[in-house]
C-alpha positions as CSV (number, residue, x, y, z in Angstrom):
1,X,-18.5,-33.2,-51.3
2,X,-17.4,-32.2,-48.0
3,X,-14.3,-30.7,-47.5
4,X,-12.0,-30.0,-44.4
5,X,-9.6,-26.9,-44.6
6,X,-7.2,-26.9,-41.5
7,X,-4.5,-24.1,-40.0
8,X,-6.5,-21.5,-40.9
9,X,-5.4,-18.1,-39.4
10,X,-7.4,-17.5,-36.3
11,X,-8.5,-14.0,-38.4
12,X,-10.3,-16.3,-41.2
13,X,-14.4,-15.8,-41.3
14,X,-16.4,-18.4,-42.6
15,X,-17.3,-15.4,-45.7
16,X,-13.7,-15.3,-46.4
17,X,-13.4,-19.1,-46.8
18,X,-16.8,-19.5,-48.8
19,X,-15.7,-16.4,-51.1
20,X,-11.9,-18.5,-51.3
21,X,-14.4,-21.9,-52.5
22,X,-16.9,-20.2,-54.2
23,X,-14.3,-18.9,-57.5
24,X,-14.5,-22.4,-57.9
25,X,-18.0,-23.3,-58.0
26,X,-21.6,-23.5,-55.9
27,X,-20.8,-23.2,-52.0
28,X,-23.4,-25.5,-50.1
29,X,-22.5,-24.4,-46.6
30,X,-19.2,-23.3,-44.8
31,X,-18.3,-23.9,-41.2
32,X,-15.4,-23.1,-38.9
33,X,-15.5,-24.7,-35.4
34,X,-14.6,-22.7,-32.7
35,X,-13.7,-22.9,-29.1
36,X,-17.2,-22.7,-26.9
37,X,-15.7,-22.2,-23.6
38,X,-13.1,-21.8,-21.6
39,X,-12.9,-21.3,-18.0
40,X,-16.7,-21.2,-17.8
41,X,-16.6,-17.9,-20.8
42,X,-17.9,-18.1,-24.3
43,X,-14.7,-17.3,-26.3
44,X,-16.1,-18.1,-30.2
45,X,-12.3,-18.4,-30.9
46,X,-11.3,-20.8,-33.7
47,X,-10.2,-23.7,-33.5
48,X,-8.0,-23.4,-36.6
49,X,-10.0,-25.9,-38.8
50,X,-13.5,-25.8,-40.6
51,X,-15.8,-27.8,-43.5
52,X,-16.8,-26.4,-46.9
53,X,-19.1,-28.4,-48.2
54,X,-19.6,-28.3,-52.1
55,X,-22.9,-30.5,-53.9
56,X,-20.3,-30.5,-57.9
57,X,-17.4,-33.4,-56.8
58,X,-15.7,-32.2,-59.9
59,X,-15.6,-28.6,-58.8
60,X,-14.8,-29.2,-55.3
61,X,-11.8,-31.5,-56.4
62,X,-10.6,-28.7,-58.4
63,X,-11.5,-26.2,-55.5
64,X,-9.1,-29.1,-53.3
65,X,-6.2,-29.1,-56.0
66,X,-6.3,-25.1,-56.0
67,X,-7.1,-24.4,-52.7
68,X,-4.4,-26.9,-50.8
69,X,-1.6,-24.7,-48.9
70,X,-3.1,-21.1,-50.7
71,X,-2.7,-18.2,-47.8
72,X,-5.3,-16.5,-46.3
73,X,-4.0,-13.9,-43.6
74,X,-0.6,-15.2,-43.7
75,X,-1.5,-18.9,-42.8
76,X,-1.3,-21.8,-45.7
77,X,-4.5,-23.7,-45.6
78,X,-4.0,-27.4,-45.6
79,X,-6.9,-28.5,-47.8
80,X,-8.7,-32.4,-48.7
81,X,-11.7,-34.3,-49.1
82,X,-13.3,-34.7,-45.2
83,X,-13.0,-38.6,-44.3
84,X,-16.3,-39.9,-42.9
85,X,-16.5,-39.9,-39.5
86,X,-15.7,-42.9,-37.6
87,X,-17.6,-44.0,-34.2
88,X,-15.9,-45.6,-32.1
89,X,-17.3,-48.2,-30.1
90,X,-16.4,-49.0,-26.4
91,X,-16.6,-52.7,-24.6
92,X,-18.6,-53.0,-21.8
């Protein structure tokens, strides 16, 4: 199940956030999307939002339920199952 985790600390490493998922079961692959440039400089700061991604639905629901607004570095995680991603579509 994928999972997206949101106002994380700008201090959060994925490690910390896949240690955080893992007390609660297998750890498929952890992500958290940061900024790639600005003003034509790599900056690798984050974004503030990432995806754990969990193959046991059971687990990761529990991981979810205990998870949801827990602090890491000061900063309450906001924690839920990742929607699909919609494409839009634009008329020509």
């Amino acid at each position: 199940m994928d999972i997206h985790v949101s106002n994380l600390a700008a201090a959060t490493t994925q490690e910390e956030l896949r240690k955080a998922f893992a007390a609660h079961g297998a750890v498929s692959s952890v992500s958290i999307h940061t900024e790639e440039r600005s003003f034509g400089q790599m900056t690798g700061t984050s974004k503030g939002y990432g995806f754990v991604n969990m193959p046991d639905n059971a687990k990761a629901k529990a991981a979810v339920a205990a998870l949801h607004h827990q602090e890491i570095h000061g900063s309450a995680m906001s924690v839920q199952e990742a929607r699909p991603r919609r494409i839009s579509r634009h008329r020509r």
